[in-house]
mmCIF file of the N, C-alpha and C atoms, coordinates in Angstrom:
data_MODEL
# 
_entry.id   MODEL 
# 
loop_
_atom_site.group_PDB 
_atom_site.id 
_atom_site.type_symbol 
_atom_site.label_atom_id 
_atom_site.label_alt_id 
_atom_site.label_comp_id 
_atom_site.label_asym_id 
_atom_site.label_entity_id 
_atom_site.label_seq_id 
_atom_site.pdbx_PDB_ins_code 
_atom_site.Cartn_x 
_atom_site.Cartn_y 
_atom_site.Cartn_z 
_atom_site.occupancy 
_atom_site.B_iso_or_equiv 
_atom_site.pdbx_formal_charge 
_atom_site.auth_seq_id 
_atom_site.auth_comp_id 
_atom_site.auth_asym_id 
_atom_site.auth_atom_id 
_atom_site.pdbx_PDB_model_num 
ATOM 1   N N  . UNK A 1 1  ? 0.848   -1.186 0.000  1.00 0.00 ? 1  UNK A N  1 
ATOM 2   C CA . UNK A 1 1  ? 0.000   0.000  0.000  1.00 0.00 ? 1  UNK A CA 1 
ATOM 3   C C  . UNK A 1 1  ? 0.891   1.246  0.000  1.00 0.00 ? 1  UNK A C  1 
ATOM 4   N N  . UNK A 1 2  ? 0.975   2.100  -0.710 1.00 0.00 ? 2  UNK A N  1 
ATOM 5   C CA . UNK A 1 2  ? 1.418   2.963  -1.074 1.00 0.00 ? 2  UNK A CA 1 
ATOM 6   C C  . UNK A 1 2  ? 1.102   4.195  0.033  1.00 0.00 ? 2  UNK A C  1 
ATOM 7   N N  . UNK A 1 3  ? 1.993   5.039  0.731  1.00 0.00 ? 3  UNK A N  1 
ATOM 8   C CA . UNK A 1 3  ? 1.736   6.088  1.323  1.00 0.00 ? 3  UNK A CA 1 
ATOM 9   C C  . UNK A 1 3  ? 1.404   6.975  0.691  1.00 0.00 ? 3  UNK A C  1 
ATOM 10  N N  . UNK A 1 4  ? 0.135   7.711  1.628  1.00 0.00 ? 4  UNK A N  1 
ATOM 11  C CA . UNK A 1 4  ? -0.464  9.169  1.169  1.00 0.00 ? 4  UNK A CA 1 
ATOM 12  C C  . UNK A 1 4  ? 0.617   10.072 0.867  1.00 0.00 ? 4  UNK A C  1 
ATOM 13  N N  . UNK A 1 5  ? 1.066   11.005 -0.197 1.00 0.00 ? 5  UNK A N  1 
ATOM 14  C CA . UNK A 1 5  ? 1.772   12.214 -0.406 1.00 0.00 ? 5  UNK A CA 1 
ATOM 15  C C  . UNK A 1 5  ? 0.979   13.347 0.418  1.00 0.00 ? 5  UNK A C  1 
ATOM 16  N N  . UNK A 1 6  ? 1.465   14.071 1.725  1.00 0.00 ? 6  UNK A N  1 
ATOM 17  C CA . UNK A 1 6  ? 1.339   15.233 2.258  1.00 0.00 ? 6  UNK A CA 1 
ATOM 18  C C  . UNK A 1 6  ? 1.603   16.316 0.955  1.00 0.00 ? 6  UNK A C  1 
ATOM 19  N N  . UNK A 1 7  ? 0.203   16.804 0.728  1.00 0.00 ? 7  UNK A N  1 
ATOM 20  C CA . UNK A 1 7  ? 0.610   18.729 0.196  1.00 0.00 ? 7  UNK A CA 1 
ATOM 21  C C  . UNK A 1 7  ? 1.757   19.473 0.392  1.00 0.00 ? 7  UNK A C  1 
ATOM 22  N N  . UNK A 1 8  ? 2.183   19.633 -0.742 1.00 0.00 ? 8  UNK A N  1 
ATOM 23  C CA . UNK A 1 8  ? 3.005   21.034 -0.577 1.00 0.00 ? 8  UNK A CA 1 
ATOM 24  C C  . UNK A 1 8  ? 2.493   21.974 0.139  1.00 0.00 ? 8  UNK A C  1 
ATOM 25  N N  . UNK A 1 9  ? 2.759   23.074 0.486  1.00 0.00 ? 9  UNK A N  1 
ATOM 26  C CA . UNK A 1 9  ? 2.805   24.524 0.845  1.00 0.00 ? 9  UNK A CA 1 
ATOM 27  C C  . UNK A 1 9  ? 1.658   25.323 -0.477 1.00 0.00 ? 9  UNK A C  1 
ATOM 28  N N  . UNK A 1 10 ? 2.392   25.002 -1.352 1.00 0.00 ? 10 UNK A N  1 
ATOM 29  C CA . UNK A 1 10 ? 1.737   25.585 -2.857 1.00 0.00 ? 10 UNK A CA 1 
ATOM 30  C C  . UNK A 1 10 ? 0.588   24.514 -3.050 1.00 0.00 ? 10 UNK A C  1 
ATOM 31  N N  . UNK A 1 11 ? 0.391   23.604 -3.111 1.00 0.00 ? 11 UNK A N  1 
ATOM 32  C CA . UNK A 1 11 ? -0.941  22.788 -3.543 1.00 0.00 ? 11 UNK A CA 1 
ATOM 33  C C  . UNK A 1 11 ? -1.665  23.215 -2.376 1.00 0.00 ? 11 UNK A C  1 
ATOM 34  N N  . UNK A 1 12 ? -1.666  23.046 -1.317 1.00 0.00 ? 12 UNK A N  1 
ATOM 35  C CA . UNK A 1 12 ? -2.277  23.796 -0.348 1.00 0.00 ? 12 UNK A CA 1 
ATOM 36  C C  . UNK A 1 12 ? -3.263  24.750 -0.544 1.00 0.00 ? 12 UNK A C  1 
ATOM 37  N N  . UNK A 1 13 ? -1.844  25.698 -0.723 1.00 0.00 ? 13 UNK A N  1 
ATOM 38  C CA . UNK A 1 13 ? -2.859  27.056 -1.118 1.00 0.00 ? 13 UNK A CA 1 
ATOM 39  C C  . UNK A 1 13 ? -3.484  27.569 -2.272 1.00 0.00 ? 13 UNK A C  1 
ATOM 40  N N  . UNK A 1 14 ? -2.801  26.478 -3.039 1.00 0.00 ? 14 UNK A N  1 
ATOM 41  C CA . UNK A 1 14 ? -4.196  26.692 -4.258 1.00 0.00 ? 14 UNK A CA 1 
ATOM 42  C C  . UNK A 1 14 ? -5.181  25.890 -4.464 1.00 0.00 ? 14 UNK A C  1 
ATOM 43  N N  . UNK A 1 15 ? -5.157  25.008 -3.364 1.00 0.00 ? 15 UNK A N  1 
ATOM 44  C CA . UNK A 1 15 ? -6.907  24.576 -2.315 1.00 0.00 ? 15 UNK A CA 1 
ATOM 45  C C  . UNK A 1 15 ? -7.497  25.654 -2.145 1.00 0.00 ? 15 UNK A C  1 
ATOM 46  N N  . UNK A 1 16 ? -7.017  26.429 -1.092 1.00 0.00 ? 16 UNK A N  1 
ATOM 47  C CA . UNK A 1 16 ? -7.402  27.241 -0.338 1.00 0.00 ? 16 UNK A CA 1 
ATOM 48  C C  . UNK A 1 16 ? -7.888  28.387 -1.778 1.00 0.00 ? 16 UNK A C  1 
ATOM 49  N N  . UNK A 1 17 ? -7.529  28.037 -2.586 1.00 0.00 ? 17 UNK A N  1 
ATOM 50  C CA . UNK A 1 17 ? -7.577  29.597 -3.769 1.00 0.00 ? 17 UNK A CA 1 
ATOM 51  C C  . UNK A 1 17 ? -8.742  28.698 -4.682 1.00 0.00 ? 17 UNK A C  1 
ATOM 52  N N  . UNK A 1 18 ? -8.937  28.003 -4.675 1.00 0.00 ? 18 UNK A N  1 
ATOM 53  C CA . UNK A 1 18 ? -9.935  27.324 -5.024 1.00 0.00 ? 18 UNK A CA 1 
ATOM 54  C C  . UNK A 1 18 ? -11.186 27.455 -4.373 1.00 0.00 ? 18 UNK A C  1 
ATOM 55  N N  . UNK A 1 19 ? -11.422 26.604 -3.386 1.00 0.00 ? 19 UNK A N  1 
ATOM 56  C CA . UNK A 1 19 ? -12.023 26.918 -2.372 1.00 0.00 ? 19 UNK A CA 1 
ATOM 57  C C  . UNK A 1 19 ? -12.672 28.221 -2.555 1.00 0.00 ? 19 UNK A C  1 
ATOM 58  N N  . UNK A 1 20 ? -12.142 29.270 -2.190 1.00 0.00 ? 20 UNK A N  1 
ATOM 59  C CA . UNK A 1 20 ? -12.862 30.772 -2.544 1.00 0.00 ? 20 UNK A CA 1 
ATOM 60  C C  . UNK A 1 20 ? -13.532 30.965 -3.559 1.00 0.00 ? 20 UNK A C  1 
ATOM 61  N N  . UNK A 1 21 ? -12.665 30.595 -4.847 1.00 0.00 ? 21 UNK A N  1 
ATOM 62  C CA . UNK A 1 21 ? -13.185 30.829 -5.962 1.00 0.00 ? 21 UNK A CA 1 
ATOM 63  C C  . UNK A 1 21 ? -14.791 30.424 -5.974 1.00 0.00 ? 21 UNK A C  1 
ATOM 64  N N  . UNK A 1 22 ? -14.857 28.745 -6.063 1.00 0.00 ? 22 UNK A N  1 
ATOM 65  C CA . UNK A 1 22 ? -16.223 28.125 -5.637 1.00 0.00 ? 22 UNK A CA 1 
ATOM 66  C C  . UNK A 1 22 ? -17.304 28.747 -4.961 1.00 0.00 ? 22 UNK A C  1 
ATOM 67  N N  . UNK A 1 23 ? -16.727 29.575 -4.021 1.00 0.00 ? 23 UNK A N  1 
ATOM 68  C CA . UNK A 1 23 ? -17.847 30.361 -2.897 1.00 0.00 ? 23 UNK A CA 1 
ATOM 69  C C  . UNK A 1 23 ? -18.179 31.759 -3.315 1.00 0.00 ? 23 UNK A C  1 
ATOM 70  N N  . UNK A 1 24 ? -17.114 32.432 -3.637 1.00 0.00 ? 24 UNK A N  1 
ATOM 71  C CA . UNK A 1 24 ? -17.226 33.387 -4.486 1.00 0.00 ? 24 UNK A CA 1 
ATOM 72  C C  . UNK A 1 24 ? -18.034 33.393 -5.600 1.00 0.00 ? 24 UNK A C  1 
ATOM 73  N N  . UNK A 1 25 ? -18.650 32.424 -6.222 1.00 0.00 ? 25 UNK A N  1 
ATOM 74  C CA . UNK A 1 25 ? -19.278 32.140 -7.488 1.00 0.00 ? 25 UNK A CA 1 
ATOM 75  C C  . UNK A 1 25 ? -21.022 31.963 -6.974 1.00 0.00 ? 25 UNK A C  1 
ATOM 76  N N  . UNK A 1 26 ? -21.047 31.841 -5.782 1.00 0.00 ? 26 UNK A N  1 
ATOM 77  C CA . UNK A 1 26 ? -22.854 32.011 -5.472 1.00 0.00 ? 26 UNK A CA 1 
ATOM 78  C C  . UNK A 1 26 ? -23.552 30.994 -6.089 1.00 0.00 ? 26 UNK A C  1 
ATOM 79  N N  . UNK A 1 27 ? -22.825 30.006 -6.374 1.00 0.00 ? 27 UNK A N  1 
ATOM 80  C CA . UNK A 1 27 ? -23.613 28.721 -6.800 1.00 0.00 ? 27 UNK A CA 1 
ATOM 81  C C  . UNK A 1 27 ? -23.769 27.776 -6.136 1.00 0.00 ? 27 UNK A C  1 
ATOM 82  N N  . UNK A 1 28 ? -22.847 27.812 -4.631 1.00 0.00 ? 28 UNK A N  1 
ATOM 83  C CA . UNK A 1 28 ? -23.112 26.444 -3.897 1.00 0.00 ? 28 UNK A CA 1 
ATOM 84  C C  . UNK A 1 28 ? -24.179 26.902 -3.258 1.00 0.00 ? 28 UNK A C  1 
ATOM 85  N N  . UNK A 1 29 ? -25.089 25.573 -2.709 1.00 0.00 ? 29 UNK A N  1 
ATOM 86  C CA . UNK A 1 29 ? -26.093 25.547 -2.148 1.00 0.00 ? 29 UNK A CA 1 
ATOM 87  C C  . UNK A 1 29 ? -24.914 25.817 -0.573 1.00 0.00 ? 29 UNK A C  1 
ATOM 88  N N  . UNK A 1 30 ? -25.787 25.800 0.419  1.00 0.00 ? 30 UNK A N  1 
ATOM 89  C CA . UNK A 1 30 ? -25.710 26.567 1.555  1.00 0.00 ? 30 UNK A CA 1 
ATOM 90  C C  . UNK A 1 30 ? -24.443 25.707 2.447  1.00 0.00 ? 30 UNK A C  1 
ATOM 91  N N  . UNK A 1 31 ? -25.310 24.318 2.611  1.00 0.00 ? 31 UNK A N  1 
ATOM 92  C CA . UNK A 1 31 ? -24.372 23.520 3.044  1.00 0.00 ? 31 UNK A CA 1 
ATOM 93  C C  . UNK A 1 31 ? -23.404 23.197 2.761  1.00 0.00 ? 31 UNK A C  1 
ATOM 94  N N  . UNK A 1 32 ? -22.919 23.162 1.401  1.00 0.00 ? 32 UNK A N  1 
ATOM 95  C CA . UNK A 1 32 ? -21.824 22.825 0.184  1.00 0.00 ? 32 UNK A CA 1 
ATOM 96  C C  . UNK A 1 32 ? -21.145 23.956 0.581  1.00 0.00 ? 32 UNK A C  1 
ATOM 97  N N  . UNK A 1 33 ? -21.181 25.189 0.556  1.00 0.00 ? 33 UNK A N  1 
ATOM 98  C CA . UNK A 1 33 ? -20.756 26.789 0.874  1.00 0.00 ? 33 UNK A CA 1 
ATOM 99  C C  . UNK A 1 33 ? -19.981 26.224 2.355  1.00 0.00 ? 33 UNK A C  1 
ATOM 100 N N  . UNK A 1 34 ? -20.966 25.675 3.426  1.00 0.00 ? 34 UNK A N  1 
ATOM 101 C CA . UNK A 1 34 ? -20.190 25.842 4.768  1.00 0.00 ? 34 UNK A CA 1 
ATOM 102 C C  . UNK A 1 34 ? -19.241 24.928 4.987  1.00 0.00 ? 34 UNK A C  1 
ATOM 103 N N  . UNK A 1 35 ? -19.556 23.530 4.235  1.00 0.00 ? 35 UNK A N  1 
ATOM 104 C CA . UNK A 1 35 ? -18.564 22.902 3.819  1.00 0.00 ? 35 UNK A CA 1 
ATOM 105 C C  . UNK A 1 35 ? -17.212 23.017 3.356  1.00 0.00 ? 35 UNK A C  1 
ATOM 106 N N  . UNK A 1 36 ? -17.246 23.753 2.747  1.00 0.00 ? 36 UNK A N  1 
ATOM 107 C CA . UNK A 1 36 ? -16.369 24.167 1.418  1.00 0.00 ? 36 UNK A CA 1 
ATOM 108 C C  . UNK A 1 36 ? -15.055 25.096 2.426  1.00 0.00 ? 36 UNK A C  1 
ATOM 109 N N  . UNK A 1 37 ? -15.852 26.360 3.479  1.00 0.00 ? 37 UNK A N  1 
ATOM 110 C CA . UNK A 1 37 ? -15.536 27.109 4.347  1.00 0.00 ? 37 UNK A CA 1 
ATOM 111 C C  . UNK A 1 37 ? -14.724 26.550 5.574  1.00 0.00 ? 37 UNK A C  1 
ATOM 112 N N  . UNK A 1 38 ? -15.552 25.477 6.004  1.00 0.00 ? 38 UNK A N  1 
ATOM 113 C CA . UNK A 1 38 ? -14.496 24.094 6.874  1.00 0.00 ? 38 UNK A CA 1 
ATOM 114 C C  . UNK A 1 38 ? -13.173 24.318 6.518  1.00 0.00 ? 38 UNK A C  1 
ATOM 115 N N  . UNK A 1 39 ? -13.417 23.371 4.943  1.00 0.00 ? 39 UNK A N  1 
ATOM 116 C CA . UNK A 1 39 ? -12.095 22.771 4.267  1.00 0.00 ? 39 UNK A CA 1 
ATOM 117 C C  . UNK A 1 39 ? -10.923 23.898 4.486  1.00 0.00 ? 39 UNK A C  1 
ATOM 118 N N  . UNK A 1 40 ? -11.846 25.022 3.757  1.00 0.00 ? 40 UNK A N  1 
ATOM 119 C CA . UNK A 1 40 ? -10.774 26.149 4.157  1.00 0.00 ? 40 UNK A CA 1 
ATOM 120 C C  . UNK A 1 40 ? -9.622  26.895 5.186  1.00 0.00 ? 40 UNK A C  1 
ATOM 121 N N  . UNK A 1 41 ? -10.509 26.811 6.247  1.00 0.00 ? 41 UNK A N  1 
ATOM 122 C CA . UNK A 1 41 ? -10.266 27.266 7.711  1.00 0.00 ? 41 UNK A CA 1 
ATOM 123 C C  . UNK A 1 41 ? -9.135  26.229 7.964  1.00 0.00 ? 41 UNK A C  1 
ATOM 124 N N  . UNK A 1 42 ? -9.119  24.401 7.397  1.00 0.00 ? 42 UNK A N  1 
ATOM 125 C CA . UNK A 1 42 ? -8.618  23.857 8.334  1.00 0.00 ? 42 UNK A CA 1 
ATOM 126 C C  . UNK A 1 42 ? -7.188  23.695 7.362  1.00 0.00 ? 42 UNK A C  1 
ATOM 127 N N  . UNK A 1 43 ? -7.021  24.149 6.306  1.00 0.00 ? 43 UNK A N  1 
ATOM 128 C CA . UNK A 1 43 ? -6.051  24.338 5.650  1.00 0.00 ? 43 UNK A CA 1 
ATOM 129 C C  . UNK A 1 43 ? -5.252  25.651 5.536  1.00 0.00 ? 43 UNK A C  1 
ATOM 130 N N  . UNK A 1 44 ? -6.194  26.559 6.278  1.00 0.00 ? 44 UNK A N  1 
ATOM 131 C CA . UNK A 1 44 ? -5.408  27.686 6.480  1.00 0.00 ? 44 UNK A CA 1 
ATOM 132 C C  . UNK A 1 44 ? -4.573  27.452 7.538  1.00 0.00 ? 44 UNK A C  1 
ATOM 133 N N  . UNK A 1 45 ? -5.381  26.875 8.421  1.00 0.00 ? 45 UNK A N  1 
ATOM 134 C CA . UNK A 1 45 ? -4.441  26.911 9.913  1.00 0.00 ? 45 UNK A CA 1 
ATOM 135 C C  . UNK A 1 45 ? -3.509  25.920 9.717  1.00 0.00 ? 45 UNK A C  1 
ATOM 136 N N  . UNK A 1 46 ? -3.423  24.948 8.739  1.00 0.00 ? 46 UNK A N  1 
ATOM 137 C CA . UNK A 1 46 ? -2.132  24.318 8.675  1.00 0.00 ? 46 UNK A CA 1 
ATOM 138 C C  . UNK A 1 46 ? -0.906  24.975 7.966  1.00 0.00 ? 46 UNK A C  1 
ATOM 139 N N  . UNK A 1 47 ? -1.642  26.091 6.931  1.00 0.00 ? 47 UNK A N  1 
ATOM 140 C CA . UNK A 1 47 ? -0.596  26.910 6.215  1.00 0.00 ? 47 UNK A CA 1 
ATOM 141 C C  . UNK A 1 47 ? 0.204   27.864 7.205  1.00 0.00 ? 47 UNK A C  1 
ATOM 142 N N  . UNK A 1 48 ? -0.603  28.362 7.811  1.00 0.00 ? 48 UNK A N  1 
ATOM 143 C CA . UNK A 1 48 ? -0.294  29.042 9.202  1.00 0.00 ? 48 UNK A CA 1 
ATOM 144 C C  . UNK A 1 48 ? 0.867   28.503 10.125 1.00 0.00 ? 48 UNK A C  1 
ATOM 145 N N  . UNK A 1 49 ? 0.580   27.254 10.141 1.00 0.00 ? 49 UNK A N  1 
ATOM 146 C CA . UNK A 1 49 ? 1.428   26.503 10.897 1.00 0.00 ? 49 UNK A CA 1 
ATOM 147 C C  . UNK A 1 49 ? 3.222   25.956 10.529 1.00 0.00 ? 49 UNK A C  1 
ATOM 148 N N  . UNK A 1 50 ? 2.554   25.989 9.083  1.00 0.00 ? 50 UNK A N  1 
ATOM 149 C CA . UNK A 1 50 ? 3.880   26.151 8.445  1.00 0.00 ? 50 UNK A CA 1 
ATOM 150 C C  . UNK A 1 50 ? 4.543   26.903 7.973  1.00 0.00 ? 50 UNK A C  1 
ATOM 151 N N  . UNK A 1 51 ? 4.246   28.020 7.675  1.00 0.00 ? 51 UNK A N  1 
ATOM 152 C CA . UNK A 1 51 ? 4.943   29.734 7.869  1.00 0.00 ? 51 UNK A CA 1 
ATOM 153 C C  . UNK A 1 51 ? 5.269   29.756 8.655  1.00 0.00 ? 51 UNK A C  1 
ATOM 154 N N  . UNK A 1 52 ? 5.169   29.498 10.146 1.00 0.00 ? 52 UNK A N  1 
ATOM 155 C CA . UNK A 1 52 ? 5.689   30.100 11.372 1.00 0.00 ? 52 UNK A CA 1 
ATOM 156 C C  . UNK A 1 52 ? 6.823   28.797 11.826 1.00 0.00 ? 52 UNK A C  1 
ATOM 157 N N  . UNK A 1 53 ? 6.576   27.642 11.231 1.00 0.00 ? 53 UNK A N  1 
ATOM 158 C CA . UNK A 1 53 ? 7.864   26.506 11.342 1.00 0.00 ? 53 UNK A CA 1 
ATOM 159 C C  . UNK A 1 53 ? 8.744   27.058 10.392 1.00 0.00 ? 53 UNK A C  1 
ATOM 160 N N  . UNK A 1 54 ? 8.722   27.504 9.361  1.00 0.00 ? 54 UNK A N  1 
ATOM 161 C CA . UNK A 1 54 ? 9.536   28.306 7.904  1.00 0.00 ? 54 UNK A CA 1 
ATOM 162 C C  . UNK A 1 54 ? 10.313  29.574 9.107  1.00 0.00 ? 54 UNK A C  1 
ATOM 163 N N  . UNK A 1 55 ? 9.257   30.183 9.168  1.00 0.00 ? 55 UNK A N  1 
ATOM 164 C CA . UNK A 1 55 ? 9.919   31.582 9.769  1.00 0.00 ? 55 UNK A CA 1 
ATOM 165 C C  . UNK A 1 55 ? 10.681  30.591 11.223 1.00 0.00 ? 55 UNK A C  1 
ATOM 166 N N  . UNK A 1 56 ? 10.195  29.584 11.714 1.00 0.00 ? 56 UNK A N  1 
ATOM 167 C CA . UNK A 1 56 ? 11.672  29.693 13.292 1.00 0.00 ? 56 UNK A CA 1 
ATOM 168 C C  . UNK A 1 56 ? 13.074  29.287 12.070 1.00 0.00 ? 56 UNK A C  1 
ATOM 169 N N  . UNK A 1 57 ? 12.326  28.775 11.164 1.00 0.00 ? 57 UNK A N  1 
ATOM 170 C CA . UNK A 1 57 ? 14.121  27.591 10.724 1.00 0.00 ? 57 UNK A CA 1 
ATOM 171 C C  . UNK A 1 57 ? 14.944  29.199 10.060 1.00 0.00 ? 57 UNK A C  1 
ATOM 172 N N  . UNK A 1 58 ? 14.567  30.226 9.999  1.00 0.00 ? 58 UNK A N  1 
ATOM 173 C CA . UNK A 1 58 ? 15.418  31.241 9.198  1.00 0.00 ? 58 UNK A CA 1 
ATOM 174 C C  . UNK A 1 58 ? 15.686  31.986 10.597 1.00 0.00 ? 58 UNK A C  1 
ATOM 175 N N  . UNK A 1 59 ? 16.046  31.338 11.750 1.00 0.00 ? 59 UNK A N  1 
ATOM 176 C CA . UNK A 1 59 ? 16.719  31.736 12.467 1.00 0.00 ? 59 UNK A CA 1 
ATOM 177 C C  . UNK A 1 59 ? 18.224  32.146 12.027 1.00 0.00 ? 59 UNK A C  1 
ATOM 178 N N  . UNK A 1 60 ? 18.763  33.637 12.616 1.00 0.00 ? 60 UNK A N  1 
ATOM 179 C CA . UNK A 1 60 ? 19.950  33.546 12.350 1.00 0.00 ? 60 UNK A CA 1 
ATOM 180 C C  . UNK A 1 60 ? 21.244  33.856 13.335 1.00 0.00 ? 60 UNK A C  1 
ATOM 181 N N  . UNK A 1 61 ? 22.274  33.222 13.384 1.00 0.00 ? 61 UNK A N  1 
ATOM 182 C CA . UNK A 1 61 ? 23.308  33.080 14.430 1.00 0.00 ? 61 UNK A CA 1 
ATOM 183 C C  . UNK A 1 61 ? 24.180  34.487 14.119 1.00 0.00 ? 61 UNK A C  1 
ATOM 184 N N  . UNK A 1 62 ? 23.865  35.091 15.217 1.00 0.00 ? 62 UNK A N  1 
ATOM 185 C CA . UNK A 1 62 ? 25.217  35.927 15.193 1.00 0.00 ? 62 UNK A CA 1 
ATOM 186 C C  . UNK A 1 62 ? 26.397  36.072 16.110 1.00 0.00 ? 62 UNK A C  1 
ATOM 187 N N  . UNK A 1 63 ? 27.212  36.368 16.328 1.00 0.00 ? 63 UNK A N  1 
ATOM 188 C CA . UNK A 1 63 ? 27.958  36.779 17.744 1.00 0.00 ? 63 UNK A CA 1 
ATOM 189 C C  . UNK A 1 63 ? 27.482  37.928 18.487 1.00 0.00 ? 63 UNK A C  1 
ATOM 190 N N  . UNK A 1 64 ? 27.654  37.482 19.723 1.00 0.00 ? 64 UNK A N  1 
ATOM 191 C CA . UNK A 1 64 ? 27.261  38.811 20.788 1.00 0.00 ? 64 UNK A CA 1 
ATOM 192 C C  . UNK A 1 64 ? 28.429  39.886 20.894 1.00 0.00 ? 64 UNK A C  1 
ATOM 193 N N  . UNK A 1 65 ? 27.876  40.714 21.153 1.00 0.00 ? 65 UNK A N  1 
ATOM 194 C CA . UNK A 1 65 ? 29.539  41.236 21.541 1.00 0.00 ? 65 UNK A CA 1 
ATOM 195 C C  . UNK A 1 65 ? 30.526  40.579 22.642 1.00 0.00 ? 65 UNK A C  1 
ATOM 196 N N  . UNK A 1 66 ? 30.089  39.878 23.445 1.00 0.00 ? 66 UNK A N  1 
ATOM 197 C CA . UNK A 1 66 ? 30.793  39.063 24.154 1.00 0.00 ? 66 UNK A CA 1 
ATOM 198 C C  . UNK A 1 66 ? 31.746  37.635 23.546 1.00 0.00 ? 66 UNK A C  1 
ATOM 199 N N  . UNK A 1 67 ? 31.269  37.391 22.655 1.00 0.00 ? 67 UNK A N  1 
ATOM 200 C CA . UNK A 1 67 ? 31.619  36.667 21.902 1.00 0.00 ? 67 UNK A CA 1 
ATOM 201 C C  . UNK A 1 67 ? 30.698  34.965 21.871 1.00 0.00 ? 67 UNK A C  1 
ATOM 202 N N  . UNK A 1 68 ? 29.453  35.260 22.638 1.00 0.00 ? 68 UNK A N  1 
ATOM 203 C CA . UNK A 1 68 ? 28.876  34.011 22.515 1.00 0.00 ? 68 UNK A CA 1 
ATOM 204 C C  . UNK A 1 68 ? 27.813  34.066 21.277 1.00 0.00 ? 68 UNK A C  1 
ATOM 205 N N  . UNK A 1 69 ? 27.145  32.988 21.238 1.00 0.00 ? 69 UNK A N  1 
ATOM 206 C CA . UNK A 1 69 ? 26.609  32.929 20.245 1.00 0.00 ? 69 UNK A CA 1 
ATOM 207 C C  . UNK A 1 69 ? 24.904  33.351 20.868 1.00 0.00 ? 69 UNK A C  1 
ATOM 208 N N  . UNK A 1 70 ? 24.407  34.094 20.230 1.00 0.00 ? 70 UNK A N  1 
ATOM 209 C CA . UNK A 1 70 ? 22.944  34.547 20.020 1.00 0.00 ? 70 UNK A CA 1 
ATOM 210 C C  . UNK A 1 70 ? 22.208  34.157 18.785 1.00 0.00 ? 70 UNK A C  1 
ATOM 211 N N  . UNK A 1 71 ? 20.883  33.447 19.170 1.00 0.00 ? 71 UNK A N  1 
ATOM 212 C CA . UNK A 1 71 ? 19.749  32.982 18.271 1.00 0.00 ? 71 UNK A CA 1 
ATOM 213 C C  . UNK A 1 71 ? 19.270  34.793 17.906 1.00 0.00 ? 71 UNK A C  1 
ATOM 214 N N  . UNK A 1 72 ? 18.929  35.193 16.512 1.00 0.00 ? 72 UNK A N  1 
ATOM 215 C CA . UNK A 1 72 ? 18.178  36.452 16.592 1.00 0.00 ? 72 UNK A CA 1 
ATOM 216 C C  . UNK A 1 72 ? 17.463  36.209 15.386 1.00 0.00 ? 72 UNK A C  1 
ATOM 217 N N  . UNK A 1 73 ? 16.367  36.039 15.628 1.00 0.00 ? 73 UNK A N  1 
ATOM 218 C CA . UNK A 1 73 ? 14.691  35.916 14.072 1.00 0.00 ? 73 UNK A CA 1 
ATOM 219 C C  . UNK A 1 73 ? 15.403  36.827 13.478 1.00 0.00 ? 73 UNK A C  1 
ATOM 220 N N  . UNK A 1 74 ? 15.113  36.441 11.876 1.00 0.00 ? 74 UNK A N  1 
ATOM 221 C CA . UNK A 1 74 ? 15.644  36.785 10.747 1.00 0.00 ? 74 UNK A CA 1 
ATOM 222 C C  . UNK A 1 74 ? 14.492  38.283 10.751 1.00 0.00 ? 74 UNK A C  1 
ATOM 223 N N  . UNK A 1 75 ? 14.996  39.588 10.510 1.00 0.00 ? 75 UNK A N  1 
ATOM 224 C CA . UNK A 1 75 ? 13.650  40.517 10.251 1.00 0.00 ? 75 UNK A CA 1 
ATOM 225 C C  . UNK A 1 75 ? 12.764  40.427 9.517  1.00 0.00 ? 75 UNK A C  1 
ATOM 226 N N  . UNK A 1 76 ? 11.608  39.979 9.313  1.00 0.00 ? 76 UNK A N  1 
ATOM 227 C CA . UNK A 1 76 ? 10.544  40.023 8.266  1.00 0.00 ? 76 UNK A CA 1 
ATOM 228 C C  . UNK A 1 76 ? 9.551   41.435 8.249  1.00 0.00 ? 76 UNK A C  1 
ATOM 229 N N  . UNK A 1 77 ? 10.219  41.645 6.263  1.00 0.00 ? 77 UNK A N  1 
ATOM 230 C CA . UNK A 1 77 ? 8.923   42.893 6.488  1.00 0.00 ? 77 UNK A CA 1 
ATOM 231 C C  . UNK A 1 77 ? 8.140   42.462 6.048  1.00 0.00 ? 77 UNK A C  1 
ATOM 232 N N  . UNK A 1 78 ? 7.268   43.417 6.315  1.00 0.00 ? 78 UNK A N  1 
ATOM 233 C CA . UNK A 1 78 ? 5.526   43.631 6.355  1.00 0.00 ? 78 UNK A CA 1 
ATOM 234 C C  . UNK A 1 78 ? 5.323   44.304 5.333  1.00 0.00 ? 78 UNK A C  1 
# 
């Protein structure tokens, strides 16, 4: 039996870009709509989850002035 392939990052989110599209279009019936909204939510929060595992690993090492070593988050702009 062959293992499930886990989503990329990118297939993911073009679930998630899907997903909208579908709802955005005013054709699902109601339940199909909240459905659809589930799927969404629970793939966001995994995208979520993996941006912020992405953002710890771009930790970066510098020296202190003391000469030890300091962890300092990479700056991310906004």
């Amino acid at each position: 039996m062959a293992a499930k392939k886990k989503p990329t990052f990118e297939e993911r989110l073009a679930q998630v870009e899907a997903l909208i599209g579908e709802m955005e279009g005013g054709a699902l019936p109601l339940e199909d709509a909240l459905q659809r909204y589930e799927e969404g939510m629970q793939a966001l929060t995994l995208l979520e989850k993996e941006l912020q595992s992405a953002q710890q690993r771009l930790t970066v090492l510098r020296k202190a002035a003391d000469g030890s070593d300091v962890e300092e988050p990479l700056e991310v702009e906004e």
